[in-house]
C-alpha positions as CSV (number, residue, x, y, z in Angstrom):
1,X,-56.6,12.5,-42.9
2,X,-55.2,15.8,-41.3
3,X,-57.6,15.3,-38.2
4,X,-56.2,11.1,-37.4
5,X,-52.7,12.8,-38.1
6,X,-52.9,15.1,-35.3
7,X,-55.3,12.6,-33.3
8,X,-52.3,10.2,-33.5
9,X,-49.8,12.9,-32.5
10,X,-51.3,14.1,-29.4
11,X,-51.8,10.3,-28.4
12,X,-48.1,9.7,-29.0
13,X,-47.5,12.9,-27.2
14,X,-49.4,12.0,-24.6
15,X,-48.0,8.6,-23.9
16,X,-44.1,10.2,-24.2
17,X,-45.4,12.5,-20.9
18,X,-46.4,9.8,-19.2
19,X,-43.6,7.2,-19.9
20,X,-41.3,10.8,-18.6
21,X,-43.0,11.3,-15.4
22,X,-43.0,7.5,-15.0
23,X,-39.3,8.0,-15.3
24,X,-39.1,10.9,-12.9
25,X,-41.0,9.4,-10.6
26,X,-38.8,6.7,-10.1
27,X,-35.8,8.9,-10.4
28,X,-37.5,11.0,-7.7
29,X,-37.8,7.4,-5.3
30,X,-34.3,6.5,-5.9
31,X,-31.1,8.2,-3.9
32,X,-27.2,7.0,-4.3
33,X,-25.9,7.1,-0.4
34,X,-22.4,7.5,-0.1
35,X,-20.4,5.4,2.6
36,X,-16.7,6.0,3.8
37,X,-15.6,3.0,5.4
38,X,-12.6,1.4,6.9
39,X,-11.1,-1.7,4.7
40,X,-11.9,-4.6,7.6
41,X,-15.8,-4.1,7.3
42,X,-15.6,-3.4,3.4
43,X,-16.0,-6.7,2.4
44,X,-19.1,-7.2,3.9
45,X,-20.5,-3.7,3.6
46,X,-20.2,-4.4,-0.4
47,X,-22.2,-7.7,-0.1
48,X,-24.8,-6.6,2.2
49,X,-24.8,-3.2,0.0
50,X,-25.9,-5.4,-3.3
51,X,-28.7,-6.9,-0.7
52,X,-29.9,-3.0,-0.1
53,X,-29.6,-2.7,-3.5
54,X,-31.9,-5.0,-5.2
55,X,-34.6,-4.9,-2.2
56,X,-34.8,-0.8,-2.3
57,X,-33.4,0.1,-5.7
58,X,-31.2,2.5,-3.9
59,X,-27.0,2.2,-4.9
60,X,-24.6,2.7,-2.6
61,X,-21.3,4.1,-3.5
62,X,-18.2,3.5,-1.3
63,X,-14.7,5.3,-0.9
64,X,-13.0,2.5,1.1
65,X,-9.5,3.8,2.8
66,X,-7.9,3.7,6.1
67,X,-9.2,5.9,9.1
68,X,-6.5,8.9,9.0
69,X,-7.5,9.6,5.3
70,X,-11.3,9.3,5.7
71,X,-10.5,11.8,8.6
72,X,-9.1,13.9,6.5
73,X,-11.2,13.6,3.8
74,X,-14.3,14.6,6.4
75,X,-11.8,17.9,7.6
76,X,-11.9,19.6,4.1
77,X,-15.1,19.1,4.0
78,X,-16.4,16.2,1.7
79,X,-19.9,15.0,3.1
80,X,-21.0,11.3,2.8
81,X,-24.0,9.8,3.9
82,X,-22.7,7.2,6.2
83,X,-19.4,7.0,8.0
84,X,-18.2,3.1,9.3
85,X,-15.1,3.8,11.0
86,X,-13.4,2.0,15.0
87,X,-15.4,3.4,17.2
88,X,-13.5,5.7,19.5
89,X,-13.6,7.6,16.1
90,X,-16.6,7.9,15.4
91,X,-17.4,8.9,18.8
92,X,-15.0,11.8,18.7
93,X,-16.7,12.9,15.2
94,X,-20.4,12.7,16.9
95,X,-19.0,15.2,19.6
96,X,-17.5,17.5,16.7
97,X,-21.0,17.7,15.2
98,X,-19.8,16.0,11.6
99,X,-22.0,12.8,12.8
100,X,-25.0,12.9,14.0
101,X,-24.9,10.9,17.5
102,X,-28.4,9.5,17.5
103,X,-27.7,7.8,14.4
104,X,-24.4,5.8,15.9
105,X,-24.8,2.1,15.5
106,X,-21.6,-0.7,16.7
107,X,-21.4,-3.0,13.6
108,X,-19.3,-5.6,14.3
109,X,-15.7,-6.5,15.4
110,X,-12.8,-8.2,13.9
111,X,-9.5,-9.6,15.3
112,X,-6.3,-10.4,13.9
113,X,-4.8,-13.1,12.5
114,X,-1.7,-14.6,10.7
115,X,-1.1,-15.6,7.2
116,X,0.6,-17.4,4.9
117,X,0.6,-18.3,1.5
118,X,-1.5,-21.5,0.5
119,X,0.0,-24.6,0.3
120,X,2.6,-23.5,3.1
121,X,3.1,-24.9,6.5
122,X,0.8,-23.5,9.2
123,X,3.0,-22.1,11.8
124,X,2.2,-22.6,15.5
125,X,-0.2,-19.6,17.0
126,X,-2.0,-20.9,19.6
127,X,0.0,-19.2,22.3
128,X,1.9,-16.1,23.4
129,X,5.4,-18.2,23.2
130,X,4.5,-20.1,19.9
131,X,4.0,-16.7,18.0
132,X,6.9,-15.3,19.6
133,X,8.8,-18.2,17.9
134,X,6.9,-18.2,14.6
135,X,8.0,-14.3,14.7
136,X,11.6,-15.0,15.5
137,X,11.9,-18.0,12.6
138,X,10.1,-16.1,10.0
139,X,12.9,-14.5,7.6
140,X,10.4,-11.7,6.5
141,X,7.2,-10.3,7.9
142,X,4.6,-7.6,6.4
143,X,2.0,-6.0,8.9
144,X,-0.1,-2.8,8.6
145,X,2.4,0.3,9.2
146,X,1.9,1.4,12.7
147,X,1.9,4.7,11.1
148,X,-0.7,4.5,8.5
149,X,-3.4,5.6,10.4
150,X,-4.8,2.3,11.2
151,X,-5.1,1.0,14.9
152,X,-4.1,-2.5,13.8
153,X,-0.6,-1.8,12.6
154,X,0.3,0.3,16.0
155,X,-1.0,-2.7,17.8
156,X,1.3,-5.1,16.7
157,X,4.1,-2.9,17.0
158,X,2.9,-2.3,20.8
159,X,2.7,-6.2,20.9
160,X,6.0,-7.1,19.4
161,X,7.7,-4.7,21.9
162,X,6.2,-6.0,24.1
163,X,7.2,-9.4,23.7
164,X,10.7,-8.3,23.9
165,X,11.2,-8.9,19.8
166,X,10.9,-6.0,18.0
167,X,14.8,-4.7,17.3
168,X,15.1,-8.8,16.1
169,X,11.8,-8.3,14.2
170,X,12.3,-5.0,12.8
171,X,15.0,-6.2,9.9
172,X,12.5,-8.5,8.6
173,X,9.4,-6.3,8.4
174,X,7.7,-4.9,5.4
175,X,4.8,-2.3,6.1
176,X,2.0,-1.9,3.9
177,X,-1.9,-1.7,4.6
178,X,-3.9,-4.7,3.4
179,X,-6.0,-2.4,1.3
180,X,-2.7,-1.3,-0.2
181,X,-1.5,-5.1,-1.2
182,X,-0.1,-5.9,2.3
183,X,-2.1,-9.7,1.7
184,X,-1.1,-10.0,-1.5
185,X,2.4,-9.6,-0.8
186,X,2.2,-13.0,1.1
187,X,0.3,-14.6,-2.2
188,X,3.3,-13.8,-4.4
189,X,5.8,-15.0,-2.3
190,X,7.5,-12.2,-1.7
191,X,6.8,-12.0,2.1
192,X,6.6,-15.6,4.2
193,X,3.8,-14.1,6.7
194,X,1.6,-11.3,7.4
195,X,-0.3,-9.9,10.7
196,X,-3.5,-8.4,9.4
197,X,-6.9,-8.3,10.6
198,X,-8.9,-11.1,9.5
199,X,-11.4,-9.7,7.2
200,X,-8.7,-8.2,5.5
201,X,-6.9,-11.8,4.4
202,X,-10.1,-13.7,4.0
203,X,-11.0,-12.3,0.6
204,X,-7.6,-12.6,-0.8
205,X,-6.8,-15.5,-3.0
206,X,-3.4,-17.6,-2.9
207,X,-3.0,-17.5,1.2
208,X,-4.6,-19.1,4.2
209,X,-5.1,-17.7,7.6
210,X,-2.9,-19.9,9.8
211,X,-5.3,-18.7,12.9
212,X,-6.4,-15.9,15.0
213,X,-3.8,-14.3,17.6
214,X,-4.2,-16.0,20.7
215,X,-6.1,-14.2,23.7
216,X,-3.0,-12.5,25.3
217,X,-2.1,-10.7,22.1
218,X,-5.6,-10.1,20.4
219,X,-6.4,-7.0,19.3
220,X,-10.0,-6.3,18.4
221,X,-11.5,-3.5,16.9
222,X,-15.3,-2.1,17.1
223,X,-16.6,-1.2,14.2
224,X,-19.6,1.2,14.2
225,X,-21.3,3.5,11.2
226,X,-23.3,6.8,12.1
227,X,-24.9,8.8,9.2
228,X,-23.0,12.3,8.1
229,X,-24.5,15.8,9.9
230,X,-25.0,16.8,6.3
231,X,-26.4,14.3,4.4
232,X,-29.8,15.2,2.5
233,X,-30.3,11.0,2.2
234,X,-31.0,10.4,6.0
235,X,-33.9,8.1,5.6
236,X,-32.0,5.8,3.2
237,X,-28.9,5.6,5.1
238,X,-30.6,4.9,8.4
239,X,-32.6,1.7,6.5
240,X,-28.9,0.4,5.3
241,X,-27.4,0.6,8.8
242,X,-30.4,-1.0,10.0
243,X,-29.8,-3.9,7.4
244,X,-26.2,-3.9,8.5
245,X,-27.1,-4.4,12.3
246,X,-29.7,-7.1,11.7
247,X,-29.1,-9.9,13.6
248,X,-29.6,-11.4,10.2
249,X,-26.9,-10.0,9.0
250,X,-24.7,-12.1,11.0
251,X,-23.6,-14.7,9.0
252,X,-22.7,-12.0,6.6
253,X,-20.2,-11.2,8.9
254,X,-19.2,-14.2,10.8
255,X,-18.0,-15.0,6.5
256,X,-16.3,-11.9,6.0
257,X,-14.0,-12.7,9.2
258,X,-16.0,-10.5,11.7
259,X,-18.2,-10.8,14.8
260,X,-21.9,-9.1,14.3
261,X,-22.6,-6.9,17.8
262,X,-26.1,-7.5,17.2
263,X,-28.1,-8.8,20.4
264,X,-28.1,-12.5,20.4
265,X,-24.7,-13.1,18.1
């Protein structure tokens, strides 16, 4: 009896080290990456991110804000895997050393557009003097703030002035970033329109993108991603930008309100 006992022990022993290194072993396979991102891409990053998750088994975790923080963020040192930021950025953090240059990829681009909430009357945006009369009419306006570290929000202010309407715009205007509630602002009621880029009013329920800016008054921004000089998951991030420039990745974006730069979109 003693000798099955101990038979039976080892045997359960046995199969507990195997079932561990089983364990390990897949532990050992599997890597978070870490992405800081810009909120216009976010959307689809997220979606194609669940993609990358169930082919590879590999999460990704993302700290979504706009560009000054992640800036800032990368200046006291925090480290991510990937960064997914306008590209002039990028290109200036490649030629600090805190990206690696080689690994620089251009994602997409997004314009912007104007919203309202749903069930209101599309305004007129076709042209430069339609907006400028949708602007003048509106009794209150939110847009990114031109001094929130984003490019779009400085854009429109450079736009507006430039249309010869921002001291009768500026009474009306409420700044907030997207990410921050700027959309949602329009869903409530609170605010009749908003200026945001696209991809940033798509997602958001209870509003409807009246149209992009015309030609004259567009404003697009490049996204591109390029891996982190210190990451220790290099291999993993470079196989989820990859999956992010895919040309079959573009309907992913042309959904999320964004324009793929891969060959052929």
């Amino acid at each position: 009896m003693k000798t099955l006992i101990g038979a039976s022990q080892r045997n359960t022993a046995r199969g507990v080290c195997v079932a561990l290194a089983v364990c390990l072993a897949g532990g050992a396979t599997a890597a978070d990456i870490s992405i800081f991102s810009s909120g216009a891409p976010a959307g689809v990053e997220k979606v194609l991110a669940a993609q990358f998750t169930r082919e590879s088994g590999h999460r990704v975790v993302f700290t979504v804000a706009n560009p000054a923080l992640i800036q800032q963020k990368l200046s006291v040192g925090e480290v991510p895997d990937i960064v997914i930021l306008p590209a002039p950025i990028i290109d200036a953090l490649a030629k600090t050393g805190v990206l690696r240059p080689a690994s620089r990829v251009e994602l997409a681009r997004v314009g912007v557009g104007l919203v309202v909430r749903e069930g209101a009357p599309l305004p007129d945006v076709s042209t430069v003097d339609a907006v400028r009369t949708t602007l003048l009419h509106a009794r209150s306006i939110v847009i990114p703030d031109p001094a929130g570290g984003g490019r779009t929000g400085a854009a429109l202010a450079r736009m507006m002035t430039q249309m010869g309407i921002a001291d009768a715009v500026k009474p009306k205007l409420t700044l907030m970033q997207a990410i921050a509630g700027g959309v949602e602002l329009v869903a409530k009621g609170e605010v009749e329109l908003g200026i945001f880029n696209i991809s940033e009013i798509l997602p958001v329920k209870g509003v409807t993108l009246a149209g992009a800016l015309p030609p004259a008054l567009q404003s697009y921004i490049v996204f591109a991603a390029a891996i982190h000089a210190g990451s220790t998951s290099v291999a993993v991030a470079e196989d989820y930008i990859k999956l992010l420039s895919a040309p079959a990745a573009r309907e992913h974006w042309r959904a999320g309100g964004l324009e793929s730069m891969a060959p052929g979109s």
